[in-house]
N, C-alpha and C positions, 0 to 999 in steps of 0.2 A: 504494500500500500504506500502510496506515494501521496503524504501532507503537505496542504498548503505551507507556505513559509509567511512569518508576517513582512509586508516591506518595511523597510528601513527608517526610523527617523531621525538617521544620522546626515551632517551634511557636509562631510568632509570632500574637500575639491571644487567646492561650491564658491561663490563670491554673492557677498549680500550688501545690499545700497541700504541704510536706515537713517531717512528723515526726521530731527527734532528729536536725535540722538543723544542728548546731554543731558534731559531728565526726562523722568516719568515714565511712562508708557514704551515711550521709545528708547530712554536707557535700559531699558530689561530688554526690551528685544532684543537690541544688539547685545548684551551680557547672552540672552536665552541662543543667540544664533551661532554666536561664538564660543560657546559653550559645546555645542552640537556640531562643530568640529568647520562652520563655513569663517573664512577671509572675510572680515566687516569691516565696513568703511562708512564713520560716521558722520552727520550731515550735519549744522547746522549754520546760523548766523554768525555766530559767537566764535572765534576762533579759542581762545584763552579757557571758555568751557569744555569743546571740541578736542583740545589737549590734555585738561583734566579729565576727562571720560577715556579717550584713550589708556593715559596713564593706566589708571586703576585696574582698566581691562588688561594690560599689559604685565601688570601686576602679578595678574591670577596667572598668566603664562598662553593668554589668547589674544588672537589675532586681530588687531582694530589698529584700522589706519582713518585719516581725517580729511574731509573735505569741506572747508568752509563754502557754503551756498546761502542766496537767500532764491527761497523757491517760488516765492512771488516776481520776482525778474526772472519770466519765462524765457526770452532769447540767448538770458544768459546760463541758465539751465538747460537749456539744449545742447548750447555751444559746447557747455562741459561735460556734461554727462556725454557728447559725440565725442569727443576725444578718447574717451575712457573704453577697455574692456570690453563689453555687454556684461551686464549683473545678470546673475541668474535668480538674484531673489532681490525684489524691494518690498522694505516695509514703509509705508510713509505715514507716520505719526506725529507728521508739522501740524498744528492746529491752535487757534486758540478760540475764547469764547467769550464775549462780552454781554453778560448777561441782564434783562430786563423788562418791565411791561412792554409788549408791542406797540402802544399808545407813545411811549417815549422815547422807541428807536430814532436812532440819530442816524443820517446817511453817513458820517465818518464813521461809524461801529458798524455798520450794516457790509461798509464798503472793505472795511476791514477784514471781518470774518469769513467775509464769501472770497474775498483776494486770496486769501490763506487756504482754508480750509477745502473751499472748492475750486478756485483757481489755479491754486499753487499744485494741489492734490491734483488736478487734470492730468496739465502739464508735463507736471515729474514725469507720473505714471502714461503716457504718451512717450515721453524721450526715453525712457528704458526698454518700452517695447519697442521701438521705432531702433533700437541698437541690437535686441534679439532674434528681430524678425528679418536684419537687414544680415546677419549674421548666420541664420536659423536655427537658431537656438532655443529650445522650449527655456521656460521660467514660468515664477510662481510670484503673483504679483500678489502684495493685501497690504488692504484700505486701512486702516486705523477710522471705526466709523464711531456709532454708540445707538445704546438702544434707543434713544432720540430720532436715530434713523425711521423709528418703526413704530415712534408715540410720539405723541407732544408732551409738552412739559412746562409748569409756571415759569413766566419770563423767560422762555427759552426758544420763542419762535422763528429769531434771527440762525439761531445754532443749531434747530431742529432742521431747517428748511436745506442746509448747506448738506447735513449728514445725509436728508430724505434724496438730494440732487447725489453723494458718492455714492449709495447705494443703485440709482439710476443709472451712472456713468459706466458701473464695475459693471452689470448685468450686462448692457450693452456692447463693453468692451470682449468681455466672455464669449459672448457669440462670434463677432468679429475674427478674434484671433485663436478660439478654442484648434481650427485648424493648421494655426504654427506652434501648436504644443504649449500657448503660453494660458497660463489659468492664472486669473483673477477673482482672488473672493474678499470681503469684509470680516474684521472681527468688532461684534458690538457689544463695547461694557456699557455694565451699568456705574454707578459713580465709584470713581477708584481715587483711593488715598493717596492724591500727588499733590503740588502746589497748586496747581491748575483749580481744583476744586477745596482748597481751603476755606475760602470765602463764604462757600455755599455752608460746608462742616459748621464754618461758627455763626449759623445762624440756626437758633434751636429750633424755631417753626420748620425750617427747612430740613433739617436732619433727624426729625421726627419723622417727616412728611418719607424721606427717602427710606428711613427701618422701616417703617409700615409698608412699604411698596416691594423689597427687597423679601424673598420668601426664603431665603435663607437666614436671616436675622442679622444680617453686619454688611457693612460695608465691603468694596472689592479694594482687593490689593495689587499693586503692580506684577507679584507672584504669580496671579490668576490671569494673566495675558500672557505670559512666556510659554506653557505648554502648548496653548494655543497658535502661536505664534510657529514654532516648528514645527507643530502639528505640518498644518497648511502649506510651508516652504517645503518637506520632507515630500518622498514617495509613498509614504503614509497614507496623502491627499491624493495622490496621481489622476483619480477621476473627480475630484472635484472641484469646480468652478462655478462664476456668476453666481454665487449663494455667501450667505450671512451666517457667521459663527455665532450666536448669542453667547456672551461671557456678561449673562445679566443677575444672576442669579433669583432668576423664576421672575422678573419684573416685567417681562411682559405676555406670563402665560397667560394671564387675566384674560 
């Protein structure tokens, strides 16, 4: 009798692009990627952060090299990432969020969030496949999205609206390119303990509001994105594309 074997979710010989690599969501990536045996190459604004995040990675005895970008200068995003390699894996988790009643949105916040988040997020994720597919090389692309993608949320229509448009872009891209081997999927938390969401934590209406919603009872940790995370980049994934990881913990089974 001849047993299946499970595939692999190792990623050794691989090379990984990780966006808004210096904290949060995106520092675990690239720690979870490089860990998992792929060449990471971290992204962000901030060069001096970009250096300290290497370091530490370097530390542990894994591979991370640095590339300051700002991902909103799409032609300058191209230019670069055309220079480079083809990545076999991007994670892009540049994002931020300016939270507040839709009645008070301001067109600088508005202009802001969707430059970044869905802009910036296009772009990227267009210039790595546009390097894979010119190459033909399959890869495994993922959204850094949330389960805002897939509810709305108090004062959060400017940042729901962007997430509900990457979950739009990935499905669409999925079809497109599923026939150059390259899969694109999302992973959506629910609120995870980084800086990014402090603001929201020290407000007790609000972080009432968010245990009660959370059916596991506590908040997500940056921990709870990294399995995930190589999940999807591994041969683990191999047939899956165009779909939504929920890392919500039961928030949006309702």
């Amino acid at each position: 009798m001849i047993l299946p074997q499970t595939p692999s979710f190792r990623l050794d010989g691989r090379t990984a692009l990780v966006a808004g690599a210096t904290s949060g969501i995106g520092q675990a990536a690239a720690v979870a990627l490089a860990e998992a045996g792929a060449k990471v190459t971290l992204v962000a604004r901030s060069a001096d952060k970009l250096e300290q995040t290497a370091k530490a990675l370097q530390e542990r005895g894994l591979s991370a090299e640095t590339l300051a970008l700002d991902v909103q200068d799409v032609a300058g995003t191209e230019r670069t990432i055309g220079t480079h390699a083809p990545f076999d894996i991007l994670v892009n988790s540049a994002g931020i969020a300016r939270h507040g009643p839709a009645v008070e949105t301001t067109l600088n916040d508005f202009d802001a969030v969707v430059g970044l988040n869905l802009r910036g997020a296009y772009f990227l994720t267009r210039a790595v496949a546009k390097t894979l597919i010119a190459a033909g090389r399959p890869g495994s692309l993922i959204n850094i999205s949330s389960q805002m993608a897939h509810v709305g949320g108090i004062d959060r229509a400017v940042y729901a609206a962007t997430k509900h448009a990457v979950e739009g872009f990935t499905k669409s891209m999925a079809i497109e390119w599923g026939h150059h081997g390259i899969r694109i999927n999302t992973i959506c938390p629910t609120f995870i303990r980084t800086p990014l969401a402090e603001q929201t934590f020290s407000n007790p209406e609000r972080l009432r509001w968010i245990e009660e919603k959370i059916k596991l009872g506590r908040i997500g940790e940056v921990e709870d994105i990294m399995g995930p995370v190589v999940f999807l980049a591994s041969d683990a994934a191999a047939m899956i594309t165009g779909t939504a990881l929920m890392v919500d913990g039961g928030w949006t089974a309702d």
